[in-house]
LOKE-206606 format. One record per residue (C-alpha): residue number from 1; residue in three letters; x, y, z. Coordinates in steps of 0.1 Angstrom, whole numbers. Layout:
N
SITE   k   r     x     y     z
SITE NUM ALA     X     Y     Z
...
This chain:
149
SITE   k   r     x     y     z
SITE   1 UNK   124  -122  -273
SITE   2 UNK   120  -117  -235
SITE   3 UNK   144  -114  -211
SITE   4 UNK   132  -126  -172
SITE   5 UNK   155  -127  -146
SITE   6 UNK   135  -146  -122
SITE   7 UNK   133  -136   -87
SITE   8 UNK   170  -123   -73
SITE   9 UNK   182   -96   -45
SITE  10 UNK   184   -65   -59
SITE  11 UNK   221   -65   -50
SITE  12 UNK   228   -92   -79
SITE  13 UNK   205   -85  -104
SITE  14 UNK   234   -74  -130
SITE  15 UNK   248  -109  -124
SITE  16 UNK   217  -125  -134
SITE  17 UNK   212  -102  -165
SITE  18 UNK   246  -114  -176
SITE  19 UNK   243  -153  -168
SITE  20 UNK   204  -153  -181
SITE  21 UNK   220  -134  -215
SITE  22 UNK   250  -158  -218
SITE  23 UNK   220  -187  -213
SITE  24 UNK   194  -177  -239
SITE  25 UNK   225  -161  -263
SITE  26 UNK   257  -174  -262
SITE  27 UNK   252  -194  -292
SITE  28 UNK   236  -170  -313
SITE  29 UNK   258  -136  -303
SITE  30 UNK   297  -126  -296
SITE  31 UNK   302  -128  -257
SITE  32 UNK   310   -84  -264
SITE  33 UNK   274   -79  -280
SITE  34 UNK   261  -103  -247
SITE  35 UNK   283   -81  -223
SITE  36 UNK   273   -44  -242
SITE  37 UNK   236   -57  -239
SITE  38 UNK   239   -68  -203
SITE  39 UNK   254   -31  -188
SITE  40 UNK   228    -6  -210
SITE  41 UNK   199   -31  -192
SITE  42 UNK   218   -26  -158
SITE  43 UNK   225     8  -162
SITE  44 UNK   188    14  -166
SITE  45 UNK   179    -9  -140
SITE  46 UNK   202     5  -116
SITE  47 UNK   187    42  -121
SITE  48 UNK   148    31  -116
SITE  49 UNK   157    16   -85
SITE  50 UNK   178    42   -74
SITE  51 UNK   145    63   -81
SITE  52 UNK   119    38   -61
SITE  53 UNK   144    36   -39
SITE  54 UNK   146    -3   -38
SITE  55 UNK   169   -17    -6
SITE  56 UNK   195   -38   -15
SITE  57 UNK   184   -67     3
SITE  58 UNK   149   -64   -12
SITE  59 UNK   137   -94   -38
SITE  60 UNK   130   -82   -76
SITE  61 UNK   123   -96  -107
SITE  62 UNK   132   -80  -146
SITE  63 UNK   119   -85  -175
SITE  64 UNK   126   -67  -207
SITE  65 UNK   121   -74  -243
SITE  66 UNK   147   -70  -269
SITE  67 UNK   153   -80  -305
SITE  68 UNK   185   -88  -324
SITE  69 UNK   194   -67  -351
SITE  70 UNK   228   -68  -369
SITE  71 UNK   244   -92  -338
SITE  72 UNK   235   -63  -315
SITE  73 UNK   207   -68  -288
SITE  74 UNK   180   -44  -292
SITE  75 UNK   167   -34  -255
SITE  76 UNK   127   -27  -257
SITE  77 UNK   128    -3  -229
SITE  78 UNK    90     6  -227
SITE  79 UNK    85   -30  -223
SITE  80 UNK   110   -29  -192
SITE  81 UNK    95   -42  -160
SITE  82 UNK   107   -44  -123
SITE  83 UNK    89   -61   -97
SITE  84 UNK   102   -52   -60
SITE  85 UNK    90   -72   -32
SITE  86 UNK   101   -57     4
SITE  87 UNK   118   -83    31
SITE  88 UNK    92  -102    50
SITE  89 UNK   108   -80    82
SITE  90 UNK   102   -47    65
SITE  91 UNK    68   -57    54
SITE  92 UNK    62   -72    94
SITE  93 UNK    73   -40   108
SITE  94 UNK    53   -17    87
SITE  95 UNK    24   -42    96
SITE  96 UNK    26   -39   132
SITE  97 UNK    31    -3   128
SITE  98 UNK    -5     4   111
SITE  99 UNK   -21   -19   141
SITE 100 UNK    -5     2   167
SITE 101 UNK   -25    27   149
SITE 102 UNK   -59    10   143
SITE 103 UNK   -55     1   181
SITE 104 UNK   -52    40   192
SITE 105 UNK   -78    50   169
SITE 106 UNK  -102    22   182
SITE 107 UNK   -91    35   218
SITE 108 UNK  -105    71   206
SITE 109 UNK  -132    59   192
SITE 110 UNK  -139    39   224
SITE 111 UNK  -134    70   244
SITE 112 UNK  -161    89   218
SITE 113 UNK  -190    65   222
SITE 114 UNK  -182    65   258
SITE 115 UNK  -191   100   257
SITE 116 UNK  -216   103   234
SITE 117 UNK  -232    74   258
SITE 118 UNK  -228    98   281
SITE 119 UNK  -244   128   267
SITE 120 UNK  -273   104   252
SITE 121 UNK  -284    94   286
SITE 122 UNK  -285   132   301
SITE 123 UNK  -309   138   271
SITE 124 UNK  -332   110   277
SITE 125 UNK  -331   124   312
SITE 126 UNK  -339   163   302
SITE 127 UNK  -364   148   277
SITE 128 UNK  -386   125   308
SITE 129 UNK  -379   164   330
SITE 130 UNK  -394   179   299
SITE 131 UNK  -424   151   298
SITE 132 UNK  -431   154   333
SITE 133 UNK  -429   192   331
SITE 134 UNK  -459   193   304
SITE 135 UNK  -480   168   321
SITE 136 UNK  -480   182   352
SITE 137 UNK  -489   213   332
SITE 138 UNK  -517   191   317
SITE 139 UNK  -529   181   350
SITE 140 UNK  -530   219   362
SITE 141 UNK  -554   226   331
SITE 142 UNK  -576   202   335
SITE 143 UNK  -582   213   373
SITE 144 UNK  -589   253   364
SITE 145 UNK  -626   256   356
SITE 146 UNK  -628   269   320
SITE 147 UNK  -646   310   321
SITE 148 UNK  -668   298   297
SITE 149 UNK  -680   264   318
């Protein structure tokens, strides 16, 4: 069987173990073996997002197989699954925080270009000295009578 919480805060997903238990179970199981169930799933949940470091406020959804066995609930815990999803704030902060960051980096690379413009244009400008340099050179060949003419 699968246990899925559907999407809650993170600060009452341990109600919603315990009324989505009580739902799928409380026909089949003892309200103890329900409640027993419901705090070893919460007490696991509780520590991974202690570890991600999930906000209270943020949106999350569980889901967990188990069995039954002997009117006990058997948790599946490699099976157990917790999807966070941040508050739309959160998520619009972070947002404009990476543009004010694309926008300085687009103003640098601006700035390059500008300068590499720059530097471009002094070349073409050394390169037509250069060309006029070695025609003019050219020129003053062609004028000197050869020794052997």
């Amino acid at each position: 069987m699968r246990l899925s919480t559907g999407f809650v805060r993170a600060s009452g997903y341990d109600r919603k173990v315990r009324r989505v238990l009580f739902a799928m179970l409380g026909d089949k199981l003892p309200d103890d073996a329900i409640l027993k169930a419901a705090a070893e799933l919460n007490k696991r949940v509780f520590e991974e997002l202690q570890r991600r470091k999930i906000e209270k406020r943020d949106v999350i959804r569980i889901i967990c197989d188990f069995d039954i066995k002997d009117n006990e609930i058997i948790w599946d815990w490699n099976s157990l699954k917790i999807e966070a999803y941040e508050e739309a704030a959160e998520i619009g902060a972070k947002m404009s925080a990476l543009l004010a960051q694309m926008e300085e980096q687009d103003k640098l690379l601006e700035e390059a270009l500008g300068k590499l413009i720059k530097i471009a244009d002094k070349l073409r400008e050394v390169a037509d000295d250069m060309e006029k340099v070695i025609n003019d050179l050219k020129k003053a060949r062609e004028l000197v009578p050869s020794k052997s003419a």
